[in-house]
Backbone atoms as SQL, in Angstrom:
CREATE TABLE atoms (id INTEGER PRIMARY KEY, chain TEXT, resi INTEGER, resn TEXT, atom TEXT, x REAL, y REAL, z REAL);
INSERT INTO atoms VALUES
  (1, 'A', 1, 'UNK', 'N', 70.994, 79.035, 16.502),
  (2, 'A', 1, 'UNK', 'CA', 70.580, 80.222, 17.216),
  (3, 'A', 1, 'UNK', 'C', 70.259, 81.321, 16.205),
  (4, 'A', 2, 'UNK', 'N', 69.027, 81.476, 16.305),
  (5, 'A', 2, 'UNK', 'CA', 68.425, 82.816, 15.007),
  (6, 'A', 2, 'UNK', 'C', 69.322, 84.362, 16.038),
  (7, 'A', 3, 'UNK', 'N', 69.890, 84.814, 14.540),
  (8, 'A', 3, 'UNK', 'CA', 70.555, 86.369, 14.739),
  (9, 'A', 3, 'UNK', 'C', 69.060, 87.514, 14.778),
  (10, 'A', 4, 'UNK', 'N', 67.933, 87.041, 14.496),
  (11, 'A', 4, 'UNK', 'CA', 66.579, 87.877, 14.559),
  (12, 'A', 4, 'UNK', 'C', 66.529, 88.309, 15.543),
  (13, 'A', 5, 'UNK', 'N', 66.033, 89.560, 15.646),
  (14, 'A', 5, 'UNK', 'CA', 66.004, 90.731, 16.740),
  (15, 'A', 5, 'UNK', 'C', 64.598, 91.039, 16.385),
  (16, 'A', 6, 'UNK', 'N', 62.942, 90.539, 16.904),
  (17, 'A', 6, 'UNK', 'CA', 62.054, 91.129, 16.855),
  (18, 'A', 6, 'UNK', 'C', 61.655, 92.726, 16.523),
  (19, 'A', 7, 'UNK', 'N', 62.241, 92.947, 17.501),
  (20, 'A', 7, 'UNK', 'CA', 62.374, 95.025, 16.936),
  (21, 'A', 7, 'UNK', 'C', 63.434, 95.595, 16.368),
  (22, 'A', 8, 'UNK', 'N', 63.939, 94.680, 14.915),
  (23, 'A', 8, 'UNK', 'CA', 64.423, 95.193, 14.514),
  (24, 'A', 8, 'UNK', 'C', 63.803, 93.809, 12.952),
  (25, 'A', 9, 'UNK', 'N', 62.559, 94.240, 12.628),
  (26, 'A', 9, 'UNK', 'CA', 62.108, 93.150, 11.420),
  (27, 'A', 9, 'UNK', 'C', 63.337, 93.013, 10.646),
  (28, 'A', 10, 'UNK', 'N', 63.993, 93.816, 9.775),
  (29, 'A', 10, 'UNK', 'CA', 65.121, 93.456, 8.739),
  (30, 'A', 10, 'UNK', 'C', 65.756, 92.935, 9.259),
  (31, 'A', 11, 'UNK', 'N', 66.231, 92.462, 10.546),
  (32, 'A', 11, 'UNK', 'CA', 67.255, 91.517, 11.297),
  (33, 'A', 11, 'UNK', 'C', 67.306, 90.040, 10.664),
  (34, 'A', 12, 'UNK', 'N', 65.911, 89.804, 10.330),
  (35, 'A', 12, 'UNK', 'CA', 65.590, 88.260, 9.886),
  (36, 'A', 12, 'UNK', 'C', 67.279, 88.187, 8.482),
  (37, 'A', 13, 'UNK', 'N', 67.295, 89.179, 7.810),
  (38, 'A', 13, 'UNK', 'CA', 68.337, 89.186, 6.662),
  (39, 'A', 13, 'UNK', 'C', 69.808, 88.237, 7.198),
  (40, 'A', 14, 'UNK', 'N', 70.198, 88.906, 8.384),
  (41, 'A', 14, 'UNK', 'CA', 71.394, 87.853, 9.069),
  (42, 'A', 14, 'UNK', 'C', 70.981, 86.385, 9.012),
  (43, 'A', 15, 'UNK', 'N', 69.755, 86.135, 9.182),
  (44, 'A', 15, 'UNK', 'CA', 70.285, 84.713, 9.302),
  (45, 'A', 15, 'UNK', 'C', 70.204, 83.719, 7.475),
  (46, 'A', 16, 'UNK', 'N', 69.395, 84.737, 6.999),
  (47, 'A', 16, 'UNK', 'CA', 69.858, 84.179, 5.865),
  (48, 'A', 16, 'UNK', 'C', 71.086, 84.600, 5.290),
  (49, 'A', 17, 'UNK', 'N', 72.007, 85.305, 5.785),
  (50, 'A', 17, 'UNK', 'CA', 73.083, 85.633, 4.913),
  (51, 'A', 17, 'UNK', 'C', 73.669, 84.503, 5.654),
  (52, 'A', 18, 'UNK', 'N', 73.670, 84.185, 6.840),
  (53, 'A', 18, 'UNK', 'CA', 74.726, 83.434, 7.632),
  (54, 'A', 18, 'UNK', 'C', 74.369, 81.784, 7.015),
  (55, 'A', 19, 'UNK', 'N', 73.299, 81.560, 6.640),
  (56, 'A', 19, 'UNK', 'CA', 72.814, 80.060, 6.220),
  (57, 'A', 19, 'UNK', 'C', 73.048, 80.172, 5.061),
  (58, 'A', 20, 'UNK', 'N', 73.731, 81.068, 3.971),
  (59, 'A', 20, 'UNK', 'CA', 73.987, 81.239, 2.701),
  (60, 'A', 20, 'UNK', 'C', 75.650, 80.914, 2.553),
  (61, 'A', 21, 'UNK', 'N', 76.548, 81.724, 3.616),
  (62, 'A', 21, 'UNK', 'CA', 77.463, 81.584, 4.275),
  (63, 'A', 21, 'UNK', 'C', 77.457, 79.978, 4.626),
  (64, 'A', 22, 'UNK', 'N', 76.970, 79.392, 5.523),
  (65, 'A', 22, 'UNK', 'CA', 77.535, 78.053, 5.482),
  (66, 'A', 22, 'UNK', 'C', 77.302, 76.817, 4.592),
  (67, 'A', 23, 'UNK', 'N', 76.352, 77.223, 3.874),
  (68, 'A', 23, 'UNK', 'CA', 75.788, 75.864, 2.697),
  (69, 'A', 23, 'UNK', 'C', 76.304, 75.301, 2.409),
  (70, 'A', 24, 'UNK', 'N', 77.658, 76.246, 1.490),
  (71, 'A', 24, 'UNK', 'CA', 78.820, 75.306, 0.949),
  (72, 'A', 24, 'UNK', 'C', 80.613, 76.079, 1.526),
  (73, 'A', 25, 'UNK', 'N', 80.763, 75.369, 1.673),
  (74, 'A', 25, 'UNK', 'CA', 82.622, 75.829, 1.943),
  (75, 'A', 25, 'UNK', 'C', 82.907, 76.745, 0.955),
  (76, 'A', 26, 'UNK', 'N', 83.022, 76.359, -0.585),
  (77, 'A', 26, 'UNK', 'CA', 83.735, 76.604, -1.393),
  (78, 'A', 26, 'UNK', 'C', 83.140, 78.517, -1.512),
  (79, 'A', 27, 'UNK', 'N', 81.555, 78.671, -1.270),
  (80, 'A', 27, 'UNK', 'CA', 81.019, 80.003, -1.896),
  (81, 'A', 27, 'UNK', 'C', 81.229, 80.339, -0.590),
  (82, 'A', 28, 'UNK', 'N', 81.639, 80.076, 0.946),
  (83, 'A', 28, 'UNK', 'CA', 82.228, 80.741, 1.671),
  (84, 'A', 28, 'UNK', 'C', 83.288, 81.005, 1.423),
  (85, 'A', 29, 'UNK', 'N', 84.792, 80.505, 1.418),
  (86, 'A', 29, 'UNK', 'CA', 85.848, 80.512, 0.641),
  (87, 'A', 29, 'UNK', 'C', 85.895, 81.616, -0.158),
  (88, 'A', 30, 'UNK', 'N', 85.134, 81.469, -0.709),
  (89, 'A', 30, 'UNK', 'CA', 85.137, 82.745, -2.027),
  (90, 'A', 30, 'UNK', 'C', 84.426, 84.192, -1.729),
  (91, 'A', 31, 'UNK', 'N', 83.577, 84.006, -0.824),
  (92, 'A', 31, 'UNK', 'CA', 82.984, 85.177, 0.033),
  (93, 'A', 31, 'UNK', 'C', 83.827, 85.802, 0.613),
  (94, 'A', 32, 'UNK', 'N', 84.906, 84.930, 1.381),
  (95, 'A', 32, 'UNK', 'CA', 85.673, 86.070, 2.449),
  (96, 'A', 32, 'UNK', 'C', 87.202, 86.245, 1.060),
  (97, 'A', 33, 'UNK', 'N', 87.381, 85.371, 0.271),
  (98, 'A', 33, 'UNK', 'CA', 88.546, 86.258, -0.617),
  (99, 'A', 33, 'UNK', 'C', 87.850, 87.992, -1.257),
  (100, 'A', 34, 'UNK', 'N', 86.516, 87.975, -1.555),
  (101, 'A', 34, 'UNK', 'CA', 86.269, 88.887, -2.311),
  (102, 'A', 34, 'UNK', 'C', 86.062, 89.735, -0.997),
  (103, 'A', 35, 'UNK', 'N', 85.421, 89.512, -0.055),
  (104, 'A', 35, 'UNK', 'CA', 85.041, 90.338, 0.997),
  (105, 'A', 35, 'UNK', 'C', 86.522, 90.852, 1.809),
  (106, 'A', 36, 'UNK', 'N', 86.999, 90.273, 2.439),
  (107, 'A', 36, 'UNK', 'CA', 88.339, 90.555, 3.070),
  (108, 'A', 36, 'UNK', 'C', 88.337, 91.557, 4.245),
  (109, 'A', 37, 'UNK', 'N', 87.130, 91.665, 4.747),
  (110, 'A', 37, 'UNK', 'CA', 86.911, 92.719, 5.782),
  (111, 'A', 37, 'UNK', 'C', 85.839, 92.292, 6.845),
  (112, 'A', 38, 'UNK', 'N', 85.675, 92.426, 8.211),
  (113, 'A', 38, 'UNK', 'CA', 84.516, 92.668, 8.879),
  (114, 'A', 38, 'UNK', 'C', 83.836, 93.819, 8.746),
  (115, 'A', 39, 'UNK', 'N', 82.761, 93.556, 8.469),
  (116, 'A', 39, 'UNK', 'CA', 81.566, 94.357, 8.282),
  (117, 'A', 39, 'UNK', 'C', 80.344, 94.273, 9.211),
  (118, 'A', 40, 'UNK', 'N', 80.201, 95.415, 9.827),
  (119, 'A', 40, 'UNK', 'CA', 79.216, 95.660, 10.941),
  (120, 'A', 40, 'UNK', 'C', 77.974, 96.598, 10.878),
  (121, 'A', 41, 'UNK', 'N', 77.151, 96.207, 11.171),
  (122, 'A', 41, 'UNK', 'CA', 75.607, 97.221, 11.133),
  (123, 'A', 41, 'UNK', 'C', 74.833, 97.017, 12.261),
  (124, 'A', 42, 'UNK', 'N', 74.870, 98.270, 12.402),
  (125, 'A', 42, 'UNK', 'CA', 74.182, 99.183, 13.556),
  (126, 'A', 42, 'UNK', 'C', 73.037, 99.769, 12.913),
  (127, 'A', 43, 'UNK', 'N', 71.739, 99.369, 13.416),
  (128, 'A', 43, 'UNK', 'CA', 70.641, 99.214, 13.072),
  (129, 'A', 43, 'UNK', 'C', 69.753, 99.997, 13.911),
  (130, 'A', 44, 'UNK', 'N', 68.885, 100.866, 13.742),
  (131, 'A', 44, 'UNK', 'CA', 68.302, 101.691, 14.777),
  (132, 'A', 44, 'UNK', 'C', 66.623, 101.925, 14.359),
  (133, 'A', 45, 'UNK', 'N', 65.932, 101.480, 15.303),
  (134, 'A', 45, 'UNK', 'CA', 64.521, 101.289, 15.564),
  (135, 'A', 45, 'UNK', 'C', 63.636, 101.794, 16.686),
  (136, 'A', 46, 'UNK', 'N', 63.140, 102.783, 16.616),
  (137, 'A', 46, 'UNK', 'CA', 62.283, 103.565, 17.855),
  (138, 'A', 46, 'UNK', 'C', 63.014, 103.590, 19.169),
  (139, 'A', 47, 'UNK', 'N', 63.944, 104.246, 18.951),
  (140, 'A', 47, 'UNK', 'CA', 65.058, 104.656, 19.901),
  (141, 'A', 47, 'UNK', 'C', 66.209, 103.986, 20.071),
  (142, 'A', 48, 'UNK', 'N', 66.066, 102.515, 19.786),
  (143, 'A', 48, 'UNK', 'CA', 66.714, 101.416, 19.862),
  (144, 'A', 48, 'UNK', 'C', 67.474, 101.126, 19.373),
  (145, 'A', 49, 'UNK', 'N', 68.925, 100.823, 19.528),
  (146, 'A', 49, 'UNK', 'CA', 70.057, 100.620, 18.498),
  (147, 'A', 49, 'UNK', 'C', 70.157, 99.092, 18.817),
  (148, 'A', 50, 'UNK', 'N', 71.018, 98.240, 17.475),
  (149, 'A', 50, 'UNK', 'CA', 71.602, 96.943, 17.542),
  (150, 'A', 50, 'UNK', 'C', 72.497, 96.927, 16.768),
  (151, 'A', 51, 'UNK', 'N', 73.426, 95.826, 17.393),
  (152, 'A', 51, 'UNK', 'CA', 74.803, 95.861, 15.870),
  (153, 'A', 51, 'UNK', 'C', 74.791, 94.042, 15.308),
  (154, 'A', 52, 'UNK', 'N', 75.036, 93.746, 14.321),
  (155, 'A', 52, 'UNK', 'CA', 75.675, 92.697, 13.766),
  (156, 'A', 52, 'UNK', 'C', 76.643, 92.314, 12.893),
  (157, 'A', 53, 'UNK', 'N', 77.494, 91.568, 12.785),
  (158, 'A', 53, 'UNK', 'CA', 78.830, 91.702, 11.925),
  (159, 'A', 53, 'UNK', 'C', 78.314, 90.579, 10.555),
  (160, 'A', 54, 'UNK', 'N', 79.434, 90.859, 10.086),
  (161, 'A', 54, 'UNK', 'CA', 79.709, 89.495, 8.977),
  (162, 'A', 54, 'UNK', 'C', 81.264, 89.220, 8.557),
  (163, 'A', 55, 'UNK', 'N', 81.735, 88.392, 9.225),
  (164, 'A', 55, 'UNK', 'CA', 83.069, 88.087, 9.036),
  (165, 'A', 55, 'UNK', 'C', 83.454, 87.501, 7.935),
  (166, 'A', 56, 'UNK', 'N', 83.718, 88.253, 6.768),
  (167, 'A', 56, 'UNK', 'CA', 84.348, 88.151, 5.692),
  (168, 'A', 56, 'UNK', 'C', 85.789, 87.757, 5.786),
  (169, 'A', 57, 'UNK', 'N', 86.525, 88.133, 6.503),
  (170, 'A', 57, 'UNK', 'CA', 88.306, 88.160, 6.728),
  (171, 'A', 57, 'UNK', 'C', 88.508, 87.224, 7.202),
  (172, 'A', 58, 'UNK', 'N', 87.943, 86.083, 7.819),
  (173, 'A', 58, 'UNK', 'CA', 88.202, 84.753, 8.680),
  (174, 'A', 58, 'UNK', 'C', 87.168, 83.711, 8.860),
  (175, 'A', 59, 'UNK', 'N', 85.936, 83.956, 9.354),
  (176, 'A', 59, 'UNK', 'CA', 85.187, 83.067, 9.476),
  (177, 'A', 59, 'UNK', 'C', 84.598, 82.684, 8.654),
  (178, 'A', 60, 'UNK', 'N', 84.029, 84.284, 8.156),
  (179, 'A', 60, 'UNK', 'CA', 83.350, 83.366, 7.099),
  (180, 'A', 60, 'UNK', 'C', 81.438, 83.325, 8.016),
  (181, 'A', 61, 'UNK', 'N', 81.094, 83.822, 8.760),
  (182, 'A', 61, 'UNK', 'CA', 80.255, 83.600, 9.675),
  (183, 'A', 61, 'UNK', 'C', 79.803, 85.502, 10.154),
  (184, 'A', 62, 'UNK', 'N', 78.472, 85.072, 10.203),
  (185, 'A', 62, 'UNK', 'CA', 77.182, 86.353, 10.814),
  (186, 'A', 62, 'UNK', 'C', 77.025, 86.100, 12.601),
  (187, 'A', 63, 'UNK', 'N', 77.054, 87.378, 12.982),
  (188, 'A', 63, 'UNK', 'CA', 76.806, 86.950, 14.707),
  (189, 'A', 63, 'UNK', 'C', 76.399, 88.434, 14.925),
  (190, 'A', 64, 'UNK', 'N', 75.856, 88.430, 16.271),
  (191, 'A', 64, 'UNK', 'CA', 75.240, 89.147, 16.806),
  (192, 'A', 64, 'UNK', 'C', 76.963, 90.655, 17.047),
  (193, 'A', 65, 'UNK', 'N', 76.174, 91.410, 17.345),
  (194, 'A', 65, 'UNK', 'CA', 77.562, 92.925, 18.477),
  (195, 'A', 65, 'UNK', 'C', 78.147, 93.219, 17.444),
  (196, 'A', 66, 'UNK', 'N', 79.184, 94.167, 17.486),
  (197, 'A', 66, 'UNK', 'CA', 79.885, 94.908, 16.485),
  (198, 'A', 66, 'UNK', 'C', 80.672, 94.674, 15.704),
  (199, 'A', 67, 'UNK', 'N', 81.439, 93.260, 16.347),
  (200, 'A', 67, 'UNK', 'CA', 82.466, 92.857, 16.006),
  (201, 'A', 67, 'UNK', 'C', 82.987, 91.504, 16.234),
  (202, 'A', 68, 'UNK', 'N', 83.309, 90.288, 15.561),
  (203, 'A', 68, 'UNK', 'CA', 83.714, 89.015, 16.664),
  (204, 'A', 68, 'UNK', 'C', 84.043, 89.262, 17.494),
  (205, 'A', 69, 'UNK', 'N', 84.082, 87.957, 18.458),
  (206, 'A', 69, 'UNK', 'CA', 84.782, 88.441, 19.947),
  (207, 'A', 69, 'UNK', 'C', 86.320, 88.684, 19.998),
  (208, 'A', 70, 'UNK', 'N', 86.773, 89.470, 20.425),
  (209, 'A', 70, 'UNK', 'CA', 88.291, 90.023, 20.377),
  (210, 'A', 70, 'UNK', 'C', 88.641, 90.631, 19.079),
  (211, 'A', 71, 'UNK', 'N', 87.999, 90.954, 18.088),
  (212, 'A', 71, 'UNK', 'CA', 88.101, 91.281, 16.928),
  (213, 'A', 71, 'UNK', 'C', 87.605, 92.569, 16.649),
  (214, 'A', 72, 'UNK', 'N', 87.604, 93.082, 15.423),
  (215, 'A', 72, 'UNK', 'CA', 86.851, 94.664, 15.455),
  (216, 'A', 72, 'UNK', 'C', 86.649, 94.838, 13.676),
  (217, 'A', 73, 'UNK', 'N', 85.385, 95.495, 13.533),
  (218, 'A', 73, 'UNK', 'CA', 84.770, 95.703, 12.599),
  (219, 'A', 73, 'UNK', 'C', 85.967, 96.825, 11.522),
  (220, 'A', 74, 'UNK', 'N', 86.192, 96.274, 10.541),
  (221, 'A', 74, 'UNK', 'CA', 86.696, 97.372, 9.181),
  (222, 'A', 74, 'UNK', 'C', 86.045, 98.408, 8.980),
  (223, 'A', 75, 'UNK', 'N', 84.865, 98.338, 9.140),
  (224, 'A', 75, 'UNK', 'CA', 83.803, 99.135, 8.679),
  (225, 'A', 75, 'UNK', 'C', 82.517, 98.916, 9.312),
  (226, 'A', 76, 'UNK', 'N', 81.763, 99.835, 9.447),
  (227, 'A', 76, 'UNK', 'CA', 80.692, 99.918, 10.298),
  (228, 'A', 76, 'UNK', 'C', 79.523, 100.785, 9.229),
  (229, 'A', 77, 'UNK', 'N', 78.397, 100.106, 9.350),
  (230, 'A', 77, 'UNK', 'CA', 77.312, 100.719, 8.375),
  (231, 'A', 77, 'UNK', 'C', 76.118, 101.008, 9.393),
  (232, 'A', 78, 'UNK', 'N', 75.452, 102.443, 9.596),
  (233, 'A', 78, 'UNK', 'CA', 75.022, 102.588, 10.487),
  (234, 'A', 78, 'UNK', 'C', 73.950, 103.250, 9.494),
  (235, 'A', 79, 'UNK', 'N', 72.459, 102.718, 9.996),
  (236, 'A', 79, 'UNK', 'CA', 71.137, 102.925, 9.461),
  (237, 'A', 79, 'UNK', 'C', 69.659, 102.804, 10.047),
  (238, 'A', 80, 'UNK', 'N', 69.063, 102.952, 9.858),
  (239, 'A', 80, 'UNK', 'CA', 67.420, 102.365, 9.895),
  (240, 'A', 80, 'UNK', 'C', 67.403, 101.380, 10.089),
  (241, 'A', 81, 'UNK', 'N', 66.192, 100.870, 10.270),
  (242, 'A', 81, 'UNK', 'CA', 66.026, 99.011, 10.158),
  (243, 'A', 81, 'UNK', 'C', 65.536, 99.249, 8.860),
  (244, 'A', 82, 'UNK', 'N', 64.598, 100.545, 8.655),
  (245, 'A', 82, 'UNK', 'CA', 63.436, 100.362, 7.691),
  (246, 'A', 82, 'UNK', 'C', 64.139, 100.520, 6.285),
  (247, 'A', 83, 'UNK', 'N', 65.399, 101.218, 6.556),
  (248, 'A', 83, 'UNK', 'CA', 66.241, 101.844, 5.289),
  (249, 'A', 83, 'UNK', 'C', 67.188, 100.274, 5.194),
  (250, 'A', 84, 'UNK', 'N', 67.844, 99.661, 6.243),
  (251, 'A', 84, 'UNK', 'CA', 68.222, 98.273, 5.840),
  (252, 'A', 84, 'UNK', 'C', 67.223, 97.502, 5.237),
  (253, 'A', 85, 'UNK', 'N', 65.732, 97.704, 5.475),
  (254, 'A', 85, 'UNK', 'CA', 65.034, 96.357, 4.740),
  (255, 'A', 85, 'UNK', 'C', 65.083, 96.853, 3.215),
  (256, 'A', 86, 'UNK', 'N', 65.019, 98.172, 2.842),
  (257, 'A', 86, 'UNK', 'CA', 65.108, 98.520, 1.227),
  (258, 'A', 86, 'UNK', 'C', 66.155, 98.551, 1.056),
  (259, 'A', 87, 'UNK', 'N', 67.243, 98.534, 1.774),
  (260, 'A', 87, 'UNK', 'CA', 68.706, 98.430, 0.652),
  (261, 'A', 87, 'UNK', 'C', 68.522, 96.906, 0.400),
  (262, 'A', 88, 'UNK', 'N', 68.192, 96.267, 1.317),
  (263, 'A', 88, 'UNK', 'CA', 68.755, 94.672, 1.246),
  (264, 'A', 88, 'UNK', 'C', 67.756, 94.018, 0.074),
  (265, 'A', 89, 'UNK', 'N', 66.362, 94.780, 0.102),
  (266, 'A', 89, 'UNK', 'CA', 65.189, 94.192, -0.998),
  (267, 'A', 89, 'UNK', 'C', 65.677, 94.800, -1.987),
  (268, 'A', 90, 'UNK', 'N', 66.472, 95.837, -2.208),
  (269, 'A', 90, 'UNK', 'CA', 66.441, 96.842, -3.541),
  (270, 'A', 90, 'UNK', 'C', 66.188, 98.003, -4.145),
  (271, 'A', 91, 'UNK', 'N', 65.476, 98.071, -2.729),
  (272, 'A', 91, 'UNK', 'CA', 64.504, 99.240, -3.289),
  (273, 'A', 91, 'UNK', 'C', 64.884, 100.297, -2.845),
  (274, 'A', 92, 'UNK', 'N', 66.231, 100.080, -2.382),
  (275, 'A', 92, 'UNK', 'CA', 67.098, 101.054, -2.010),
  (276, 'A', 92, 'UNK', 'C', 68.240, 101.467, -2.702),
  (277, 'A', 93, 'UNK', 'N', 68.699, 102.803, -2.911),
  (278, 'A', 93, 'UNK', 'CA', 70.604, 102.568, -3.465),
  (279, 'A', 93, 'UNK', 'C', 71.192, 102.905, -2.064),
  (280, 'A', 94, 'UNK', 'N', 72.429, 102.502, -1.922),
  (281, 'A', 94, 'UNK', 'CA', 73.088, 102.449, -0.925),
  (282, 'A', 94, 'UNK', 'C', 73.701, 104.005, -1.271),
  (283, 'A', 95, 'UNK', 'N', 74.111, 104.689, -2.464),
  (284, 'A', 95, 'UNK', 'CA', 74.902, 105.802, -2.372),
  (285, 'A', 95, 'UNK', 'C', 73.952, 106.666, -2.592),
  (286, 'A', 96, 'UNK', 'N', 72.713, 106.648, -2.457),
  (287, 'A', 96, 'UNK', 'CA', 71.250, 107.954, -2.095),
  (288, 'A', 96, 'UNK', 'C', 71.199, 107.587, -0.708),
  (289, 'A', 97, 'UNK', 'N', 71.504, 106.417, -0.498),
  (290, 'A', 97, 'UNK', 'CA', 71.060, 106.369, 1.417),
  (291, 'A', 97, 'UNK', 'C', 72.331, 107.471, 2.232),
  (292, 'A', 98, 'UNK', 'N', 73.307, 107.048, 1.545),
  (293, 'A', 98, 'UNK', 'CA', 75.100, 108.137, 2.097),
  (294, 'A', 98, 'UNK', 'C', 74.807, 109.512, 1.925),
  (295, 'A', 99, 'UNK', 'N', 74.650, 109.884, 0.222),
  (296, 'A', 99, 'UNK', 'CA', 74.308, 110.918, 0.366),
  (297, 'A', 99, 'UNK', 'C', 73.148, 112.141, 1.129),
  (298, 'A', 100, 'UNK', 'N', 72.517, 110.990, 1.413),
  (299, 'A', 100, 'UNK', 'CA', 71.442, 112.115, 1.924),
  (300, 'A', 100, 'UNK', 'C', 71.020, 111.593, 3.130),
  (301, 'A', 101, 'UNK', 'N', 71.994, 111.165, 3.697),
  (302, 'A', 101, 'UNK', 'CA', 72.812, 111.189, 5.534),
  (303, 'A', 101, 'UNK', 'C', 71.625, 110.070, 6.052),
  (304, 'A', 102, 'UNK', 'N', 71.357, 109.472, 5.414),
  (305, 'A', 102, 'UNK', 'CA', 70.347, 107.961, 5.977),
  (306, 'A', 102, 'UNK', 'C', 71.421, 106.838, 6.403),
  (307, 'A', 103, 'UNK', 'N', 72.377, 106.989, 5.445),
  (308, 'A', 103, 'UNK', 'CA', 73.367, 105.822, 5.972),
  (309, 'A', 103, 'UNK', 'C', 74.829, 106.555, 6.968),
  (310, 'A', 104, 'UNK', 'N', 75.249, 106.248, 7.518),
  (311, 'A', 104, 'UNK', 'CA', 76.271, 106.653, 8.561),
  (312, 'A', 104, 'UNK', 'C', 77.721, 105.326, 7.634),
  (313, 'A', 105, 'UNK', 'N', 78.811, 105.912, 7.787),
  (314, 'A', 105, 'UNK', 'CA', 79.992, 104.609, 7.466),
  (315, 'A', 105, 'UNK', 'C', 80.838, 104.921, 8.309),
  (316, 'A', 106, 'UNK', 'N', 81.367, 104.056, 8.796),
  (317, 'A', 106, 'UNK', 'CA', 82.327, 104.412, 9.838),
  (318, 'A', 106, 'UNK', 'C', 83.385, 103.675, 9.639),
  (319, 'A', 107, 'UNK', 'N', 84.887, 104.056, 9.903),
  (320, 'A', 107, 'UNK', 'CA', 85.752, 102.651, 9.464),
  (321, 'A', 107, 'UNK', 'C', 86.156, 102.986, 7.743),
  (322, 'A', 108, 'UNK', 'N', 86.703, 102.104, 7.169),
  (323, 'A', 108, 'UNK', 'CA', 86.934, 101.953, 5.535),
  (324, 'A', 108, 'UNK', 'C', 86.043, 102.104, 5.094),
  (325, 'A', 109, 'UNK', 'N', 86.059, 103.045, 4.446),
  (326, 'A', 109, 'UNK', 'CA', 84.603, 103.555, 3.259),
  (327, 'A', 109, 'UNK', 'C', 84.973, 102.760, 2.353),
  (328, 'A', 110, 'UNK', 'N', 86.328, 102.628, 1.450),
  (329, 'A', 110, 'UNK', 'CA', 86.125, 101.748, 0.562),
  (330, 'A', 110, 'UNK', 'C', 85.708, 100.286, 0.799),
  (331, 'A', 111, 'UNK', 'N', 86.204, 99.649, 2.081),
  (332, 'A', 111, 'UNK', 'CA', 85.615, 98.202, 2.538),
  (333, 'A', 111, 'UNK', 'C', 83.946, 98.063, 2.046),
  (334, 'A', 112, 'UNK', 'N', 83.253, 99.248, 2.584),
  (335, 'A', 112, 'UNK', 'CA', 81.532, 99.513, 2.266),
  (336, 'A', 112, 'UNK', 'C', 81.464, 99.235, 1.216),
  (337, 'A', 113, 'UNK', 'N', 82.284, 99.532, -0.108),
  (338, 'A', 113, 'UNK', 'CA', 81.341, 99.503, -1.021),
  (339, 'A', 113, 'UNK', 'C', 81.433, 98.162, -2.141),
  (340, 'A', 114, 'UNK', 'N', 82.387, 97.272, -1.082),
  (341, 'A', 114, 'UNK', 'CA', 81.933, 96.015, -1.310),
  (342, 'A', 114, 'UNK', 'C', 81.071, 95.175, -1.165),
  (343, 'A', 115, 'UNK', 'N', 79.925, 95.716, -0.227),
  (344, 'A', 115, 'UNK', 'CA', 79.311, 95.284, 0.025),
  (345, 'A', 115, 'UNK', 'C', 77.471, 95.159, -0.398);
């Protein structure tokens, strides 16, 4: 099941993080020791908001909403789509997106900047 959200183009990024995430056990394994948090993004596009997680702390696994089910996000990264497609290509810094109120954090700021 693709995590892609048409109106939200940078969405396509979940499913490659999540197919990066399952390839091998071991660089999952090692993803959620270094990660150790759910991490959520709220994504906003011509009025339109969406959220998706990445379960670092357990699964190990990308899914759609804020948070696994019964579970709840550490941290919440709230942005653009257009400002997620340049952080995620590069062409972004994540602490010019904070400072100059493009990025929203909600939750553990330090969790964020593991990411």
């Amino acid at each position: 099941m693709s995590l892609k959200n048409d109106a939200f183009p940078s969405s396509a990024a979940f499913d490659v993080i999540n197919s990066s995430l399952q390839a091998n056990d071991a660089d999952r394994a090692d993803a959620i020791k270094k990660g150790g948090a759910v991490f959520a993004f709220t994504l906003k596009n011509n009025g339109q908001e969406e959220s998706w997680y990445i379960d670092l702390k357990e699964k190990g696994v990308v899914g759609k909403g804020a948070a696994p089910p019964g579970g709840k996000a550490n941290v919440t990264l709230v942005l653009s789509d257009a400002d997620f497609a340049k952080l995620i290509s590069g062409s972004a810094n994540a602490q010019k997106l904070f400072m100059s109120g493009k990025l929203k954090v909600r939750g553990d700021v330090m969790k964020a900047t593991k990411v």
